[in-house]
Structure formats: structure tokens, C-alpha cells
RODO-2510 file (C-alpha; in nm, 4 decimals, decimal comma):
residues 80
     n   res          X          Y          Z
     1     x     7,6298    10,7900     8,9545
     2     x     7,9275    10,9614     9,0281
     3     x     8,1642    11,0427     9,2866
     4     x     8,4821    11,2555     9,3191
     5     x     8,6833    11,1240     9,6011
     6     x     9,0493    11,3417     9,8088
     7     x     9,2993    10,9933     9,8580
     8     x     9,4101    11,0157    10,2079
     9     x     9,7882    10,8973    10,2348
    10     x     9,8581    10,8516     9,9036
    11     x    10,0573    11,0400     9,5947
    12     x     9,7624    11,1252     9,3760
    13     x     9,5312    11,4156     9,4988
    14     x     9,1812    11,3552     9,3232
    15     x     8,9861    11,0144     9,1744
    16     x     8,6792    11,0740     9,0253
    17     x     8,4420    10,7591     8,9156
    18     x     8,1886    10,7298     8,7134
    19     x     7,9476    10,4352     8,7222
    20     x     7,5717    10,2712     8,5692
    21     x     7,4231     9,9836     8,6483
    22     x     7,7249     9,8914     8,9327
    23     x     7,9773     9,8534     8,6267
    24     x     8,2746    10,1267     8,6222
    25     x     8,2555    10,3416     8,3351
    26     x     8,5363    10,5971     8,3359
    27     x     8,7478    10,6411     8,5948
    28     x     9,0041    10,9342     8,6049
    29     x     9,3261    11,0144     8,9052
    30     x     9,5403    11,3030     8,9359
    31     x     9,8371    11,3048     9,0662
    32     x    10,0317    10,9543     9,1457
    33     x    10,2352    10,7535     8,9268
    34     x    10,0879    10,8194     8,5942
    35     x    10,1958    10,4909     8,4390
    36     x    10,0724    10,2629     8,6665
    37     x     9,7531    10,4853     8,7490
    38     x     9,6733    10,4320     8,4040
    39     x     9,7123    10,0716     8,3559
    40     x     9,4903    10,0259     8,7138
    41     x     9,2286    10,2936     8,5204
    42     x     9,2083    10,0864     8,2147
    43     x     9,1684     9,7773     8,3651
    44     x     8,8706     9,8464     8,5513
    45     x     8,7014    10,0462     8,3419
    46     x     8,3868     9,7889     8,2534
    47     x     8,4440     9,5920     8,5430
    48     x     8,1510     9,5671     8,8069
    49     x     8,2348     9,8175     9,0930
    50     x     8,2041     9,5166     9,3821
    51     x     8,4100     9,3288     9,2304
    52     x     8,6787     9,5956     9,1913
    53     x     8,6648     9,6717     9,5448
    54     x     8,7560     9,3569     9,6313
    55     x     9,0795     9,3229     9,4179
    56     x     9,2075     9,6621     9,5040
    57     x     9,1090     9,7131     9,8955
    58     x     9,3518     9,6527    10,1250
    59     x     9,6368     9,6766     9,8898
    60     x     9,9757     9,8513    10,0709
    61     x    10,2208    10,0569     9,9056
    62     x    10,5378    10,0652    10,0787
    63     x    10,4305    10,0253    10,4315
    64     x    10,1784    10,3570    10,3989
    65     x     9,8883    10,1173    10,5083
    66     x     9,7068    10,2301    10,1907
    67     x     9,7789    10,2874     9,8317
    68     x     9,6442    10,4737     9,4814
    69     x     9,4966    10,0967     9,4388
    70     x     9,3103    10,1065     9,8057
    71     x     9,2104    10,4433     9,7879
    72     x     9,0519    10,3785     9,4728
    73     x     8,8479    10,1056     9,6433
    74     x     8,7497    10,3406     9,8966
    75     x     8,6199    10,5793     9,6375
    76     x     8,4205    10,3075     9,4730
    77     x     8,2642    10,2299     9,8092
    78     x     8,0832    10,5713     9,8030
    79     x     7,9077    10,4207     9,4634
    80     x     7,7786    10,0906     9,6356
***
């Protein structure tokens, strides 16, 4: 399954995911701080999608209430 998901309050401007069997295969985010983006891409990538959610939800980026991290959890959320 996957999902293309518009981050709401945040710097990058388009996530899509890419999942099978609940386990994140490719995940891909324009926009953002590319660097760090990329680090948070490749460390999911192969990780179970629930279990992603719950390290990246609720993370806060400078007082915004959300973040590139939180948004992606929201994103995955659309693939549970």
C-alpha cells in the first residue's frame, strides 16, 4: 500500500510511503531539511510502520506543535 501525504505545519511539502506486510519500504519527503530528512528516511525504511508511529508521533520542532518527524507519523497512520 501506499500513501502520499501534504505535512501540515511543517517545512517539507510532500511524504510519500510505501509499505507490505505493515513494514516501511521506501519512504521519500520533499522539501524540509534534507539532511536530517534523510537520516529519519533511512532509518525507518524496514522498520514495522506501528512501531514507527510510535517513535516519531508527537515529536515538536521548535514549539510548531508538530514536526517533519510527526507528520511523518501521521502519514503512516493512513497505512494502518
Amino acid at each position: 500500500m501506499e500513501v502520499t501525504y501534504q505535512p501540515k505545519g511543517t517545512c517539507s511539502r510532500l511524504m510519500h510511503v510505501a509499505e507490505e506486510n505493515g513494514v516501511i519500504k521506501s519512504v521519500e519527503i520533499v522539501g524540509g531539511c534534507n539532511g536530517n530528512l534523510k537520516g529519519i528516511m533511512r532509518l525507518v525504511e524496514g522498520m514495522p510502520v506501528k512501531e514507527a508511529i510510535s517513535k516519531l508521533e508527537g515529536i515538536d520542532c521548535n514549539g510548531k506543535g508538530t514536526s517533519c518527524p510527526d507528520q511523518l507519523a501521521q502519514a503512516l497512520k493512513q497505512l494502518t
